[in-house]
C-alpha positions in Angstrom: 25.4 12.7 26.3 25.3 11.5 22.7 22.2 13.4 21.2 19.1 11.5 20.0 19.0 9.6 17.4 15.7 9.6 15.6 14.0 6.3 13.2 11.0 6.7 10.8 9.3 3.8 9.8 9.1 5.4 6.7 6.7 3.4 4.8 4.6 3.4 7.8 4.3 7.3 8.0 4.0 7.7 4.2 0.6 5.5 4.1 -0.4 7.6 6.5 0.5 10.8 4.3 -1.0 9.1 1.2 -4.2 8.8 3.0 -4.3 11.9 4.9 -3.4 14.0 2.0 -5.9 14.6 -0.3 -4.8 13.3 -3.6 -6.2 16.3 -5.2 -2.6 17.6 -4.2 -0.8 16.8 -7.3 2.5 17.6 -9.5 2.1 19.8 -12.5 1.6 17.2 -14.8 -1.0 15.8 -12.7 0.5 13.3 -11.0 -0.6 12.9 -7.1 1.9 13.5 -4.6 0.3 13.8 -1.4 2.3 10.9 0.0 5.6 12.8 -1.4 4.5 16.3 0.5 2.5 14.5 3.1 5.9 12.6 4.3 7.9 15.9 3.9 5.3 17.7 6.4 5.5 15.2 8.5 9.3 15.5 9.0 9.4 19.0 8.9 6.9 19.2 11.8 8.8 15.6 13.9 12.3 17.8 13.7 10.9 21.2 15.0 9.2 19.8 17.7 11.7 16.9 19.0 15.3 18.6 17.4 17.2 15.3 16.9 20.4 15.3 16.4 20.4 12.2 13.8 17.9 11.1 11.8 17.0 8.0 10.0 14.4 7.1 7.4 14.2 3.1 7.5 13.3 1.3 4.6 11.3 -2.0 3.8 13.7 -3.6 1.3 11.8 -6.5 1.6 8.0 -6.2 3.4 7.4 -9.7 3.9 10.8 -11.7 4.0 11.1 -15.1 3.2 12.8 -16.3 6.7 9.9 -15.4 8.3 7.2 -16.8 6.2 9.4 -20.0 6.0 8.3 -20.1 9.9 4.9 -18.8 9.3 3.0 -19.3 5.8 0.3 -17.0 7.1 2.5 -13.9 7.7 1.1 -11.6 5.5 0.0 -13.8 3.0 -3.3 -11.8 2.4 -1.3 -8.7 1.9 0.4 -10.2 -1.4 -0.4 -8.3 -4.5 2.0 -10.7 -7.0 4.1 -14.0 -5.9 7.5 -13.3 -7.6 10.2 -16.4 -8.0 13.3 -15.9 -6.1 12.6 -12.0 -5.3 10.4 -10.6 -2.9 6.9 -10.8 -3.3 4.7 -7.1 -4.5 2.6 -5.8 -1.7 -0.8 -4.7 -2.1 -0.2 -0.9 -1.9 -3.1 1.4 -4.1 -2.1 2.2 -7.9 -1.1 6.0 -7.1 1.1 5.5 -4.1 3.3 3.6 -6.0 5.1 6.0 -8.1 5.3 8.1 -5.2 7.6 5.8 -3.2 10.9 6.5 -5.9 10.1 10.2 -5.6 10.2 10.5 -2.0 13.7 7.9 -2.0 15.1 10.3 -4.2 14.1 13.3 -2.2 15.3 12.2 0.9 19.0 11.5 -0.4 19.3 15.0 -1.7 18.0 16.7 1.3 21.0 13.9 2.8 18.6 12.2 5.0 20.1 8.6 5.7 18.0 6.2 4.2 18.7 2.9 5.2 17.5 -0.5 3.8 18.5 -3.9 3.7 17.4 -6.9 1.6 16.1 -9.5 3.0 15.1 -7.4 6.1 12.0 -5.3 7.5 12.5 -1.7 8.2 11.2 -3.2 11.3 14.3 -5.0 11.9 16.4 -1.9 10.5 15.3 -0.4 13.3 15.6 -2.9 16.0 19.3 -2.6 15.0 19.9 0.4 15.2 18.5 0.6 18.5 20.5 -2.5 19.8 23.3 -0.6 18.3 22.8 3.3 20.0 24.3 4.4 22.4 22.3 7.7 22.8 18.2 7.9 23.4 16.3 6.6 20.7 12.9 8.1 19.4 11.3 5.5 16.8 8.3 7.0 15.0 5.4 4.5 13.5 1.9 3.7 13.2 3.5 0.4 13.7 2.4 -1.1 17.5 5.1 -4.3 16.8 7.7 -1.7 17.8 6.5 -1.2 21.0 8.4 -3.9 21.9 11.9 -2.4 21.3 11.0 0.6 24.4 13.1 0.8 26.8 13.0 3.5 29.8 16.6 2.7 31.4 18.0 3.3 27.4 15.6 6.1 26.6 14.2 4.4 24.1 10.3 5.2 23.3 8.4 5.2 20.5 5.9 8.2 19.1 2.4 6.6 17.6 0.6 9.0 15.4 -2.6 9.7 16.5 -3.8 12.2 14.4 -1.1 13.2 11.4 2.5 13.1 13.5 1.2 16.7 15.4 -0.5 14.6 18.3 1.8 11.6 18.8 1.5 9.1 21.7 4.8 9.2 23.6 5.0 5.4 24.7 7.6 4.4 27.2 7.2 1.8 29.7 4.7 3.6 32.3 2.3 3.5 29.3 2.7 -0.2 28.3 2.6 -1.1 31.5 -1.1 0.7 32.3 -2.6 -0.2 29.0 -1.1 -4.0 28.4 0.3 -4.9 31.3 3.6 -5.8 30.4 6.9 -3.5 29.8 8.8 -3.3 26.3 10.4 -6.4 26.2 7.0 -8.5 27.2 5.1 -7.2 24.6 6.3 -8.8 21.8 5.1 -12.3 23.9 1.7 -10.2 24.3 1.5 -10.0 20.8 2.3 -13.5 19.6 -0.2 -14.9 22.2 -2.9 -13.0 21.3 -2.1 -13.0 17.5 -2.4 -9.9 15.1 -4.7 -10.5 11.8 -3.4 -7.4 10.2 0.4 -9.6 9.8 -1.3 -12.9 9.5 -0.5 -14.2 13.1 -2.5 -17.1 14.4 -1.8 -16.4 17.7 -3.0 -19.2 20.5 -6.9 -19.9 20.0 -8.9 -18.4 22.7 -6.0 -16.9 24.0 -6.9 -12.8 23.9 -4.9 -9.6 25.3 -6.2 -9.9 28.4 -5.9 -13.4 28.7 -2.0 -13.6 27.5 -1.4 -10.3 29.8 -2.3 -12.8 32.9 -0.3 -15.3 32.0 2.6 -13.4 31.3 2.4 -11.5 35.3 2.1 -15.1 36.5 4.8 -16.5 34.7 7.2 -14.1 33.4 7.7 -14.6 29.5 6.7 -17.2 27.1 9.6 -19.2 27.8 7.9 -19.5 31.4 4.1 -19.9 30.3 5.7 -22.9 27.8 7.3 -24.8 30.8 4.0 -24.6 32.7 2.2 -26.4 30.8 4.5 -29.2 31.3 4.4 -28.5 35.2 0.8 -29.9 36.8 1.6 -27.8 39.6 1.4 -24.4 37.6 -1.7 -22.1 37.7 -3.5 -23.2 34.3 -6.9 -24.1 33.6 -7.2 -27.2 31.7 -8.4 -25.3 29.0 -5.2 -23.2 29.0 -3.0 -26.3 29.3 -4.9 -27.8 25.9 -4.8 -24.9 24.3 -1.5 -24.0 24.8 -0.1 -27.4 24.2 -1.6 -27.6 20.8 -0.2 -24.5 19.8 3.5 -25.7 20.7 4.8 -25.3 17.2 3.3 -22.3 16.6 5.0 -21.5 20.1 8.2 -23.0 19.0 8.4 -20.4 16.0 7.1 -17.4 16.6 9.4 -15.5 18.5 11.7 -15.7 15.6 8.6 -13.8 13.3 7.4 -11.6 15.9 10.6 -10.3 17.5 12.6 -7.9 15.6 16.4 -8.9 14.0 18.5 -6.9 15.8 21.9 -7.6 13.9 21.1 -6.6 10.4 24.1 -6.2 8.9 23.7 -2.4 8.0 25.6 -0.3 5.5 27.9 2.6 6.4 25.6 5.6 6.7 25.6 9.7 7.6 23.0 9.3 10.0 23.9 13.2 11.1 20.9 15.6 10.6 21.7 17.7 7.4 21.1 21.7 7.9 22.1 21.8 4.3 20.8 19.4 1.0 23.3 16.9 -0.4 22.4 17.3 -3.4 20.8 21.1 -3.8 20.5 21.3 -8.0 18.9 17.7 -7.5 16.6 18.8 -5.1 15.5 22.2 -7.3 15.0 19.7 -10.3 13.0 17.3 -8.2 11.2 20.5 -7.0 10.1 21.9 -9.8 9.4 18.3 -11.6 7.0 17.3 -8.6 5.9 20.3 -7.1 7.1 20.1 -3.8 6.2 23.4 -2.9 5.6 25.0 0.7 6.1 21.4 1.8 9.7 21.4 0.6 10.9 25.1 1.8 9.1 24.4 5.4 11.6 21.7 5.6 14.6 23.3 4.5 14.0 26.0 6.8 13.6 23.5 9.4 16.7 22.1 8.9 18.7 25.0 8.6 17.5 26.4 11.9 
């Protein structure tokens, strides 16, 4: 059996690092990096306790890409900290995580774990690619419930939710989707545009909640199925359903491509293998010593060499 492959959603687990760590935790010079040793903790303790075999920190080259709002203005428009011409727009992310984000990029490629990012593309569609692409079991690891649609129990593909830091994680597969949404991996990303998700700036179909687009997807299937009963007067809508659902058509029309992750991203050529030894050790004592990695940083070299 090909050993399992492991993806981080990286920016996903270092906000959660950034606020989880107090920023009291700080480089000599004063600069915080609790995201930096938050992120470092959190893979040191992800590798002891599920021993991949490769390992892949996935990247948002570009957080809110340009295909997608093209389709959908709303998709995280809120979000958007500065419009930039012909580049991708800056994200609303607080003033001291920042600067953290280059330190932890260099970090991870001289410990010589893959990181992997492609512009143009969510690490969210990094991620569906390298899934579509494994031929091993896959664990993804986010705070991100979108991804919930890429589990798969005949692939061995689940994803771990942190609940509380990344030492209780919620091991979804498709028992668990099944008992808290209704629907398996591949129906949830249909839940999800239904009912719409404020946080990415999906409308979603008026009136149309979790519960209510659950039901509709056990009585017809997928989207594709709920969109040819409403033109069917024999199918099991209320009228209410029918009208609201046939005013949302072109939000219908477009939203899979939004919602759904790319799963042919054209990636680069990448070591995905977990390293026992850094890359780059004399970059990694500089980057030490410069940021104060500390116990954070030895924990996970010791990790990794075990």
């Amino acid at each position: 059996m090909t050993g399992r492959l492991m993806l981080l959603d990286t920016a996903s687990l270092y906000f959660r690092a950034y606020f989880g760590v107090p920023d009291s935790v700080r480089a000599p010079d004063g600069t915080p990096v609790n995201a930096v040793r938050g992120l470092l903790d959190f893979i040191d303790r992800l590798v002891k306790d599920h021993r991949p075999e490769k390992l892949v920190a996935c990247m948002d080259a570009d957080w809110r890409p340009q295909w997608r709002v093209d389709l959908i203005p709303s998709y995280k428009a809120h979000r958007v900290a500065e419009e930039h011409e012909g580049a991708p727009d800056a994200e609303e992310v607080p003033d001291t995580l920042s600067p953290q984000v280059p330190v932890i990029e260099e970090v991870l490629d001289a410990l010589g774990i893959a990181r992997v990012g492609v512009a143009g593309y969510e690490a969210d569609d990094v991620i569906g690619t390298f899934t579509a692409r494994a031929d091993g079991p896959v664990d993804i690891v986010t705070g991100d419930r979108d991804l919930y649609q890429l589990v798969d129990d005949a692939r061995d593909i689940r994803v771990l939710y942190p609940l509380k830091g990344v030492g209780t994680l919620q091991l979804t597969d498709e028992a668990w989707l099944r008992e808290k949404y209704g629907v398996d991996g591949r129906g949830y990303a249909d839940l999800a545009l239904l009912r719409g998700d404020p946080s990415d700036g999906l409308p979603g179909v008026p009136g149309v909640g979790e519960k209510t687009a659950a039901k509709l997807l056990a009585e017809f299937g997928d989207l594709a199925g709920i969109v040819a009963a409403v033109d069917d007067p024999k199918a099991k809508l209320t009228p209410a359903q029918r009208k609201r659902l046939t005013e949302a058509a072109p939000y219908l029309a477009v939203a899979p491509k939004v919602v759904r992750v790319a799963d042919d991203v054209p990636l680069p050529d990448a070591d995905t293998t977990l390293p026992h030894t850094p890359r780059d050790a004399a970059a990694l004592d500089a980057l030490a010593a410069r940021w104060g990695l500390g116990g954070s940083l030895q924990r996970l070299l010791t990790t990794l060499e075990a």
